[in-house]
C-alpha positions as CSV (number, residue, x, y, z in Angstrom):
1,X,-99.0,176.7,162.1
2,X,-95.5,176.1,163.8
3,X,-94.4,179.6,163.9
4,X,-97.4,180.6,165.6
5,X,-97.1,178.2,167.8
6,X,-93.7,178.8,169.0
7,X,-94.1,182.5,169.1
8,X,-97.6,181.6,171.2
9,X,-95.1,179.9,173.6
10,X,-92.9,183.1,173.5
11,X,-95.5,185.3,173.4
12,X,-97.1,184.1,176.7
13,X,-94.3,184.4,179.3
14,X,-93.8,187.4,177.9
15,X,-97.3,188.9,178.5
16,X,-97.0,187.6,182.2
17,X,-93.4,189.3,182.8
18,X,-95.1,192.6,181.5
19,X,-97.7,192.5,183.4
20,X,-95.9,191.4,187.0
21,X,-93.7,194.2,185.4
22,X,-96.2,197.1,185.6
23,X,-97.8,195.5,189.1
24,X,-94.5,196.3,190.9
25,X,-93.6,199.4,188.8
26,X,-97.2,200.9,190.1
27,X,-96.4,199.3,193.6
28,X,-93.3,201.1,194.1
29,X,-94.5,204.2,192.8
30,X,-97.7,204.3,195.7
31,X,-95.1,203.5,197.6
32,X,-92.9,206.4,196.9
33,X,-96.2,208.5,196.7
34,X,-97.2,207.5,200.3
35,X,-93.7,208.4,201.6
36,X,-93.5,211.7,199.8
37,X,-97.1,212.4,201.0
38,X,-95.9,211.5,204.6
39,X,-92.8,213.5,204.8
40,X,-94.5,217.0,203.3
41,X,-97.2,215.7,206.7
42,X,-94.3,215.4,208.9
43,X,-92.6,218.8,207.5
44,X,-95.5,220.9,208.3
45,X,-96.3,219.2,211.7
C-alpha cells in the first residue's frame, strides 16, 4: 500500500508534465506549420 502510494504521488506530476509536454510540442509544431505554409504563400505571390 505505501509504495503505491508514493509512486501515485510520482506518478501524477508526471502525467501532467507529459501532457503540458505534448500541448506545447503540438503548439510549436502548428506554429512552424503556419509559418512554413505562409512563406511557400509569400514565395509564389
Amino acid at each position: 500500500m505505501k509504495l503505491s502510494g508514493s509512486g501515485r504521488r510520482e506518478i501524477g506530476p508526471t502525467i501532467e508534465h507529459e501532457l503540458a509536454r505534448d500541448k506545447f510540442c503540438s503548439f510549436v509544431t502548428l506554429k512552424q506549420h503556419i509559418n512554413s505554409r505562409l512563406i511557400v504563400n509569400f514565395d509564389r505571390s
